[in-house]
N, C-alpha and C positions, 0 to 999 in steps of 0.2 A: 104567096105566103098565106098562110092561115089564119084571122084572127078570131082569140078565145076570150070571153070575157069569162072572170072564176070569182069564185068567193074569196080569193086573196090577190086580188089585180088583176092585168091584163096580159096573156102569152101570145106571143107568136110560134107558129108553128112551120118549122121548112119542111116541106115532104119529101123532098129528095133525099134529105140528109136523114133527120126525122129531131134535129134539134130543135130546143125551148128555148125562146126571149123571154124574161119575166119581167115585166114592171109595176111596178107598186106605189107607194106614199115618196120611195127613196128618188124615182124617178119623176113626181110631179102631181102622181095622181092624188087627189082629195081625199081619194077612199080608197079602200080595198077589196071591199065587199060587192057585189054587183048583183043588179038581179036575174033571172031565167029566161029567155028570150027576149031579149028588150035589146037586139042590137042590130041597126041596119045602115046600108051604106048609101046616103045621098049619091044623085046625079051628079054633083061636086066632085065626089071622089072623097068626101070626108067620111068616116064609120063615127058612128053615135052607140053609147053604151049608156045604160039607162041602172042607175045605181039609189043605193037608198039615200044617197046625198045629191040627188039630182042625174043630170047626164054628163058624161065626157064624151068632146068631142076631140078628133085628131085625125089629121090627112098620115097615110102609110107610109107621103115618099118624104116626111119631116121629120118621121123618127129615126133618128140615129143608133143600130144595135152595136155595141162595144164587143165586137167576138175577141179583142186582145186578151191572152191569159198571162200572169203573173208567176213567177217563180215563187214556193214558200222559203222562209229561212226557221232554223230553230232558235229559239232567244231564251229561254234558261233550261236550270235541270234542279229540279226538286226532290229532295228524301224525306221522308215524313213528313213533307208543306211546309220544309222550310230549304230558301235558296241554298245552290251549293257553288261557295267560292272557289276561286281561280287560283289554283299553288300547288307547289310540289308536292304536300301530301294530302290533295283533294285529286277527284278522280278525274275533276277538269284540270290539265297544263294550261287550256286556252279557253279563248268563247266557245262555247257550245255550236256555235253558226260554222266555226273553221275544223270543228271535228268528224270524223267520219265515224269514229267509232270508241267506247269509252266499257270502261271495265270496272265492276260494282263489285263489292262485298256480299256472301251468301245474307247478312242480315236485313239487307238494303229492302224490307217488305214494302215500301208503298213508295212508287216512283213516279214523280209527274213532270211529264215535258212539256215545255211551253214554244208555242209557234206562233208565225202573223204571216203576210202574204205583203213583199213591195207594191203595191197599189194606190200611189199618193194622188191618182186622177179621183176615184169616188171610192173609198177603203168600205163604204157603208156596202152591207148585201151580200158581203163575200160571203161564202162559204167553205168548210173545210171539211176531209174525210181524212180516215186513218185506220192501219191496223196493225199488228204486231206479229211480223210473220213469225213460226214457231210456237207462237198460243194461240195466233186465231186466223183464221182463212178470210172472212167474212170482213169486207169494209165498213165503220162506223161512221155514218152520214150523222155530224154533229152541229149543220148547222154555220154560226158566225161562231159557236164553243172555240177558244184558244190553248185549251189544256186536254191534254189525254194523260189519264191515270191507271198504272197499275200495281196491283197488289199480291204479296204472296207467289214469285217468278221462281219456280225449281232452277238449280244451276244450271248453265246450258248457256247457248248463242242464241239472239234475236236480233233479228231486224225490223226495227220502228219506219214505216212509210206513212207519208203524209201528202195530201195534195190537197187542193185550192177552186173554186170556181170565179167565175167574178159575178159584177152585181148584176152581169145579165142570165145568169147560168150557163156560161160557158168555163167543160173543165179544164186542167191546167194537165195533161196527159207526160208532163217528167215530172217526176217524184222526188220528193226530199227524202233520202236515208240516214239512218244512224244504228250502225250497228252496236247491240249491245251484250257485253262480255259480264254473265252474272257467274261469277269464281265461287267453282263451289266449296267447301269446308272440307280442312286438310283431311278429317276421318273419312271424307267419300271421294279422295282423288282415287289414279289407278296405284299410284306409288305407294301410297299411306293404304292401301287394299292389300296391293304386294307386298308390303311390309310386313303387316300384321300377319299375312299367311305364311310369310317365311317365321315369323317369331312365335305363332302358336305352333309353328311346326315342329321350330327347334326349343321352344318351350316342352313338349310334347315329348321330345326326343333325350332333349336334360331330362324329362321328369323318369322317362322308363330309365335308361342308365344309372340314374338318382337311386331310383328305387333297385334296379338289380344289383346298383355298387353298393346298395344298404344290408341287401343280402347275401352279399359276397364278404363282407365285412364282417356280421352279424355269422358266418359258419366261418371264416378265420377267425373272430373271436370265440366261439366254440371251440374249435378245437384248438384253441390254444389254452384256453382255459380245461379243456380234458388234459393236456401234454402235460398244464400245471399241478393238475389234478394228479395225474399217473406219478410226474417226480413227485409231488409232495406226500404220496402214498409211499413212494419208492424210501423216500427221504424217513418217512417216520417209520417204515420197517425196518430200514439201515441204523437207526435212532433205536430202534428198541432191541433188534441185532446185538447192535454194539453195549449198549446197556446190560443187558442178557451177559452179554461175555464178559464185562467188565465187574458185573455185581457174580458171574460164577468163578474170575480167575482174580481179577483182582484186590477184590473186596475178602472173599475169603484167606488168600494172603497175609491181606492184614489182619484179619480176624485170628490167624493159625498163628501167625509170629506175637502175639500181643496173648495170646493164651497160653503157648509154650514158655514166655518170658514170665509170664505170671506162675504157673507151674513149679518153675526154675527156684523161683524166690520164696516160694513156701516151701517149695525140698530143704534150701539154702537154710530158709529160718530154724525150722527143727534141728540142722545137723548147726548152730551158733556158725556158719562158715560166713560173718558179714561181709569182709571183704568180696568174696565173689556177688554176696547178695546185693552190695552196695553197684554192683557192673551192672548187675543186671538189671538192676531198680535205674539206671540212667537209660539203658538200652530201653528200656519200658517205655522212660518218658519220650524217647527221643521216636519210638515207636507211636506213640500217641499222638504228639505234633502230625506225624506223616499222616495219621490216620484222620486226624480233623483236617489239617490241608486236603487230601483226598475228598472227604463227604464236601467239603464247600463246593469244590471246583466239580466234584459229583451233580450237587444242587446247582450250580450256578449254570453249567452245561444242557444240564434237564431244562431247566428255566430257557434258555436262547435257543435249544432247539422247538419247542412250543409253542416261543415268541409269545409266552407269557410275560415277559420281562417287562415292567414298567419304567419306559428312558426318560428322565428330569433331566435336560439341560441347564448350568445355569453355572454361572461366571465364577473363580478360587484360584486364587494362589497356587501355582503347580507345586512350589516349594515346600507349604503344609502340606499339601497329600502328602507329596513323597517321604517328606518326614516322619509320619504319622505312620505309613504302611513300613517303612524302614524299621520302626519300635516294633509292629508286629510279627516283624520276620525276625528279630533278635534274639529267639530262643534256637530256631536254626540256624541262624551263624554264629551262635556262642558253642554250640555244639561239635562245629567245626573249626571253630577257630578263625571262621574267617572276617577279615575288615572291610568294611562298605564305605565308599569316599559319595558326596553328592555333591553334583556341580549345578546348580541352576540360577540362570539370570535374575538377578535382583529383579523384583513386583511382576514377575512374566505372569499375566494370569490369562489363563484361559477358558475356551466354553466350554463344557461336556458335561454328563453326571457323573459326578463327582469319584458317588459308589464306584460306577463300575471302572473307572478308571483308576482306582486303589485297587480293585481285584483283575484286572490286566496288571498294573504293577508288582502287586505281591506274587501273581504266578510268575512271570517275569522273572522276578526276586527269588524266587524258590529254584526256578529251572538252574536260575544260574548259580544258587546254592548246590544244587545236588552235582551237578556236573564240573567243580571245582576243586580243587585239592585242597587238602585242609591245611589250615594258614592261608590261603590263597586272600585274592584281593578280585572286590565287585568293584565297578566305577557306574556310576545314573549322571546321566547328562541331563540337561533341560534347554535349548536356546530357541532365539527365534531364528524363522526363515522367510526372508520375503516379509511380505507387511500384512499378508492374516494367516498363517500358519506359526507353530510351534514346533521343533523337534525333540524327541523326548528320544533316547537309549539307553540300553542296560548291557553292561560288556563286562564278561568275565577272561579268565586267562586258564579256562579248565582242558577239559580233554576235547571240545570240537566237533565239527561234526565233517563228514566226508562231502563232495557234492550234492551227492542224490540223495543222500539224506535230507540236506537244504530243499530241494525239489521238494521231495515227498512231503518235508514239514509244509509248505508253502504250498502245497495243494489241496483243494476244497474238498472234504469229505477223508482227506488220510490223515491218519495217527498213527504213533506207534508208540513200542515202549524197549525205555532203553532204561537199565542201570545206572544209578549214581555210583559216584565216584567213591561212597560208602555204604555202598549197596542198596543205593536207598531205589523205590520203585516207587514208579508212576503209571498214568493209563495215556496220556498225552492229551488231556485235554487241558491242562495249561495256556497251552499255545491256543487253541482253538478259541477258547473266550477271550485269549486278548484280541485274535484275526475278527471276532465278531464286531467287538468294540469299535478298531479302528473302520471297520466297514459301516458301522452304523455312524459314525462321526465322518464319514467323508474323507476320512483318511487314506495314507498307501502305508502300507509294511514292508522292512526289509529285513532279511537276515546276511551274514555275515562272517566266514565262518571257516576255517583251518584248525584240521586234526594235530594235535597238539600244541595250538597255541591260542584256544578260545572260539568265542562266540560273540557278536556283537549283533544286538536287534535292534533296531531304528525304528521310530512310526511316526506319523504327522498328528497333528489337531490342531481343532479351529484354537484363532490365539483371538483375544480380547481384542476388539477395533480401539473403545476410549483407552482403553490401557496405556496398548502399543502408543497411542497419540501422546497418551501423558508419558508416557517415559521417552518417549522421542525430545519431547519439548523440555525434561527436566537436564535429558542428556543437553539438548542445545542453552540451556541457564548455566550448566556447570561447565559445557566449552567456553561460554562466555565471562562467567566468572573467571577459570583461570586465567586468560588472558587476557584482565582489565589490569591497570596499575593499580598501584598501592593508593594515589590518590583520586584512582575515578571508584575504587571500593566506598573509600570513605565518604565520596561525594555518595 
């Protein structure tokens, strides 16, 4: 063996192997510092070393070298510098000594492991080294250090090795491992990647579809709004068509019969013939009624085809309208003679405006005036149906109409025109502002109808909600009433 005197103790040296002994203060020595040539070996067999605190002496065959090495163990696991307990939601189940390997949170930035070495003969001297395969290559000779610290670990797998010398520098060639599993953050797995590429993909693929069904949409809204465009160009040439004919056949009509009839009666007056003057001064009036009926339903038809019309809904007594428009049709059923009966349910009120629902009635009233025979008999119903609707009809007992007449009344855009039953004339827009009416109210229309034996039209409307409720509940007070006794009255 070789011996070295150093400036921190005394080594021995094997040449064979090429291992180091080192002994120091831990081992006996006084000092550790020695000085430069100052060492020789008595005839005795003892080596003298000559030091700043004197000399040491020491026979070769009385040193004892410890070449035994020690296993390390691991003894805690630190996150931030502060211990990490043992439980089911810490990343230790057990001691750290019995794990082989432990799984971290991406946040986990500063992790320190603690180690020692079983060594209960002389624990002083050891030394330890260590490194982190996967961040570092290179072994960290730390000395008696019991901690290794690391900071800032990208996700991924490491493996932590550790080993030992003892107090003579001898190393400990098995390794303590611990592998370590740092999980990285759902936004950087391969899945939560794969995810996102399929979602910006079919985000990508909603957004073009998005956009072409916007445009696909956006030219079926075009041209449906041209289609609307063309009918309602169609609609108001047909509208001005029909106006046209009706202000050139007949409007002048009435204009020809109401100037002949006037004519008549100043022939009449000059020749004193009053009796005939007296006929024809009724035919005059009765001429005039037709003629202001005519311009209304004239105005009122212009007006709904315009859709100028201003609708006010708002809640009335069906029984005053109908009464009310019944007074101003009494100059044309006195004319004919004929009788008007009205049936309508006590307080049935309903919603619509008002107006136009007196002039759907009056034409109504009128149709069924002209197409009557004089003395004849009108009948107006009013009831309800179901719990928000009203039935409202107007039936005469006059001349009728054939099928397809029914049809043709009841289709959108036809009129016609048919003689009264005293020759009276019309253009047939009667019927059309009442079909408006019930179509603006949500209503159905129906007709009804045999040649010689009348006409019956039917139509819905909204009925009063509180109404219906209050007359429901007055009906149930006067079931109640009648069938209380004489002494639960009085009580």
């Amino acid at each position: 063996m070789i011996w070295l005197s150093t400036n921190n103790g005394i080594s021995r040296l094997n040449p064979e192997t090429g291992d180091f002994s080192n002994l120091n203060n831990d081992h006996g020595l006084n000092t550790r510092e020695f000085n430069p040539r100052s060492g020789i070996i008595h005839s005795s067999g003892n080596i003298y070393f000559g030091s700043i605190s004197g000399f040491t002496r020491f026979h070769p065959d009385s040193i004892r070298i410890d070449e035994s090495t020690h296993p390390v163990i691991l003894t805690e696991l630190l996150l931030f510098n502060r211990p990490v307990p043992i439980g089911e939601e810490s990343p230790l189940n057990e001691h750290i000594s019995e794990l082989s390997e432990i799984s971290l949170s991406h946040n986990s930035s500063v992790i320190t492991i603690g180690y020692t070495v079983l060594n209960y003969s002389h624990h002083k001297g050891n030394q330890f080294a260590y490194r982190l395969l996967g961040f570092e290559e290179d072994w960290n000779y730390v000395g008696d250090q019991r901690r290794a610290t690391y900071t800032n670990l990208s996700p991924g797998d490491y493996e932590f090795q550790v080993m030992s010398a003892n107090n003579f520098g001898h190393w400990n060639e098995e390794l303590t491992t611990l592998t370590i599993h740092i999980i990285p953050p759902f936004w950087s797995t391969i899945w939560f990647i794969g995810l996102m590429i399929i979602f910006v993909t079919g985000v990508s693929m909603w957004t073009y579809r998005y956009r072409m069904n916007l445009v696909r949409v956006e030219r079926i809204r075009l041209e449906k709004k041209i289609r609307e465009r063309t009918k309602e160009l169609q609609r108001s040439n047909n509208t001005k068509d029909k106006l046209f004919s009706i202000i050139a056949h007949d409007l002048r009509n009435y204009a020809g019969s109401i100037t002949g009839l006037a004519t008549l009666i100043n022939d009449n007056s000059q020749n004193d013939n009053f009796e005939e003057m007296k006929e024809y001064t009724e035919m005059l009036e009765k001429a005039s009624f037709q003629f202001d009926d005519f311009l209304k339903n004239l105005l009122e038809w212009a007006r709904y085809q315009t859709n100028k019309i201003k609708i006010e809904p708002k809640v009335f007594l069906l029984e005053d309208v109908v009464n009310h428009v019944v007074d101003q049709s009494s100059p044309n059923l006195k004319s004919k003679k004929i009788e008007i009966k009205v049936y309508i349910e006590d307080d049935l009120r309903v919603y619509a405006d008002p107006n136009l629902f007196a002039i759907a009635i009056f034409n109504l009233i009128n149709n069924a005036i002209k197409f009557s025979h004089p003395k004849g008999l009108i009948e107006i119903r009013g009831k309800s149906v179901g719990g928000k609707r009203a039935e409202v009809s107007v039936q005469d007992y006059g001349v009728g109409m054939t099928k397809d007449s029914v049809e043709k009344l009841l289709k959108d855009g036809e009129t016609f025109t048919k003689t009264g039953t005293s020759g009276e004339k019309g253009t047939g827009l009667g019927f059309d502002l009442c079909k408006d009416f019930v179509d603006k109210n949500g209503g159905s229309i129906k007709v009804e109808s045999k040649v010689g034996e009348g006409t019956t039209i039917r139509f819905t409307i909204t009925k009063d909600k509180a109404s219906s409720a209050d007359s429901a509940k007055m009906k149930s007070i006067k079931e109640r009433y009648f069938s209380m006794s004489n002494e639960e009255i009085d009580s």
